[in-house]
C-alpha positions as CSV (number, residue, x, y, z in Angstrom):
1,X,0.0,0.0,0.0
2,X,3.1,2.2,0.2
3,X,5.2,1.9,-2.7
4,X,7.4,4.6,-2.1
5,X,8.1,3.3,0.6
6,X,9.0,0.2,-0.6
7,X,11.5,1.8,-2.8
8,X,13.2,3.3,-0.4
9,X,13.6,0.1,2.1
10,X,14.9,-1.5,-1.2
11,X,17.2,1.0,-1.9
12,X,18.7,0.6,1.1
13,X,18.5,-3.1,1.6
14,X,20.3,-3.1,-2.1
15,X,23.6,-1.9,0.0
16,X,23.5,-5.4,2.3
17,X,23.5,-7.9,-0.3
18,X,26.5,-10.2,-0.8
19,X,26.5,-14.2,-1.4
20,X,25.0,-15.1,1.7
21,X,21.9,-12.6,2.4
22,X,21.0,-12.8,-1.3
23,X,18.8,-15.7,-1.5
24,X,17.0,-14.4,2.3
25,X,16.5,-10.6,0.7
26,X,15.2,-12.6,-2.5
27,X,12.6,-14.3,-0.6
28,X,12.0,-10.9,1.5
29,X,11.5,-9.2,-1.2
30,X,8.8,-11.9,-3.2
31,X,7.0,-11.9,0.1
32,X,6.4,-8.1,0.6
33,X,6.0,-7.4,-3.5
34,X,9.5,-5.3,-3.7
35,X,9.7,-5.8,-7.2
36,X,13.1,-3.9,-7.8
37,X,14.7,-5.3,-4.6
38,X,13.5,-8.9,-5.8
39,X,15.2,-7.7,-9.9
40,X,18.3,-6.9,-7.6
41,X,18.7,-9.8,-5.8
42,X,17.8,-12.1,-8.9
43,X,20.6,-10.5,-11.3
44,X,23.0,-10.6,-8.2
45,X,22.2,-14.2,-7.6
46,X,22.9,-14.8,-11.2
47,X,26.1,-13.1,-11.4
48,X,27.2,-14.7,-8.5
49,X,25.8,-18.5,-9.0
50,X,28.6,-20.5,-8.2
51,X,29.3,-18.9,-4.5
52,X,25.6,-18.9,-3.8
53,X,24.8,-22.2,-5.2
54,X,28.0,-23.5,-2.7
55,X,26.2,-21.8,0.4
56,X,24.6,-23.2,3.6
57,X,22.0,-20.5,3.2
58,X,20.5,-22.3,-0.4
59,X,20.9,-25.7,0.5
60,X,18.8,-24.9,3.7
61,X,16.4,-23.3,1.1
62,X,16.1,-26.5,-1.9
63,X,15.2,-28.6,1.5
64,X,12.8,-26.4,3.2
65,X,11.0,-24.0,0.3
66,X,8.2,-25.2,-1.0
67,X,8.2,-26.7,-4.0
68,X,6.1,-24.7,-6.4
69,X,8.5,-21.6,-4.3
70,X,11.4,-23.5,-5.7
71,X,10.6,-23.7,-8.9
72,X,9.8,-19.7,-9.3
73,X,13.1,-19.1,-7.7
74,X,14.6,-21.0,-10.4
75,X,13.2,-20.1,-13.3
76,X,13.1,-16.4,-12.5
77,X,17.2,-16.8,-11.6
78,X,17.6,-19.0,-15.0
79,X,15.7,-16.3,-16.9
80,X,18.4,-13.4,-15.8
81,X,21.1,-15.7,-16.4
82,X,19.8,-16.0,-20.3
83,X,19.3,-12.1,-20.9
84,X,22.4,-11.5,-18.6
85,X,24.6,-14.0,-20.5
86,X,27.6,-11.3,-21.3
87,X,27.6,-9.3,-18.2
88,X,27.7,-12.3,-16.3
89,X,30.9,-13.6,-18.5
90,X,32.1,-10.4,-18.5
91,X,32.1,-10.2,-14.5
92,X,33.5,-13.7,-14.3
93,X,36.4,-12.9,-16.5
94,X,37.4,-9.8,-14.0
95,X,37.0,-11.9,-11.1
96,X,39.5,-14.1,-12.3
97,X,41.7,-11.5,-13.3
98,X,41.7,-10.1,-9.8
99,X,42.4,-12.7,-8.2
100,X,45.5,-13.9,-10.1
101,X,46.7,-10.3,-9.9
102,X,46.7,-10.3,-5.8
103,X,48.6,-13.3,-6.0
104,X,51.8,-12.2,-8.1
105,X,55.3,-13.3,-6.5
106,X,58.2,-12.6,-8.5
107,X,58.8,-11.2,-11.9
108,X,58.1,-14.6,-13.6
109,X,54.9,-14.8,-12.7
110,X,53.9,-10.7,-13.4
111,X,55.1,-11.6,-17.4
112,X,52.9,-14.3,-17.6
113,X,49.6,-12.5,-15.9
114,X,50.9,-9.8,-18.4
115,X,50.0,-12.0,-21.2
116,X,46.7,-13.5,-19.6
117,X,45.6,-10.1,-19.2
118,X,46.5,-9.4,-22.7
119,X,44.5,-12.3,-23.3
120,X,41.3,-11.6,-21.1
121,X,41.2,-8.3,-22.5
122,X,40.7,-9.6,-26.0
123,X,38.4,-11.5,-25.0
124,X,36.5,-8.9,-23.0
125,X,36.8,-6.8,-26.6
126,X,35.6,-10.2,-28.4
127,X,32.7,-10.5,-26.3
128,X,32.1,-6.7,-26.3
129,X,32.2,-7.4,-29.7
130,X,29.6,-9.8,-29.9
131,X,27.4,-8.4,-27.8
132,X,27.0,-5.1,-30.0
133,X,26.2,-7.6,-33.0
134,X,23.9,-8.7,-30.8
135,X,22.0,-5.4,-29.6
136,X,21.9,-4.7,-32.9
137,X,20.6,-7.5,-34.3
138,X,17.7,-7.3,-31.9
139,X,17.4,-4.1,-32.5
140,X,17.0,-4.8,-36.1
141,X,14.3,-7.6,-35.5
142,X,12.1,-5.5,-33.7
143,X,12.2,-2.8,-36.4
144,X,10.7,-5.5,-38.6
């Protein structure tokens, strides 16, 4: 009854998701109708599948949720991960470019990140690539 309100509890909630509030906030949010806390939570799920999909928090949740609950969850999560396809490889690809960076030792190893990063930014440019063709190829299909 008070949308506004709402929005601003999501806002604010938005700042206190990480791997293991998402999936609670996600149900918080489907059970009060926060519809843009709920978008939030879903794409950051998605982006971050493989940590929350690891976590005590969902494996609690495929035993206890109700079924038909389950199944919503999913599909809505499967759904962001198809139209979020490059962001999400995109997002993986820098994760795992930090994370060999803060691990550099000696000289050695800094040439050879030099040349994966070389490497993962052509790939971030091939991708970036690809996902223009796409926009506007969709773009192209709906002007028909």
């Amino acid at each position: 009854m008070l949308p506004r309100l709402v929005d601003i509890c999501s806002n604010y909630l938005k700042e206190y998701v990480n791997p293991k509030t998402a999936l609670s906030m996600l149900l918080l949010a489907h059970a009060h109708n926060a519809q843009q806390l709920e978008r939030y939570c879903v794409h950051y799920i998605a982006i971050h599948e493989a940590d929350i999909l690891q976590s005590s928090a969902f494996k609690h949740f495929t035993e206890k949720a109700h079924p038909q609950l389950y199944v919503a969850i999913s599909s809505m999560i499967d759904n962001e991960v198809k139209q979020s396809f490059m962001q999400i490889t995109i997002a993986n690809l820098q994760r795992g470019h930090k994370a060999s960076s803060s691990s550099l030792e000696n000289v050695a190893t800094r040439r050879s990140l030099a040349k994966q990063e070389n490497n993962c930014e052509e790939s971030l440019s091939e991708i970036m690539a690809i996902e223009n063709i796409l926009s506007a190829h969709e773009y192209i299909f709906l002007q028909e």
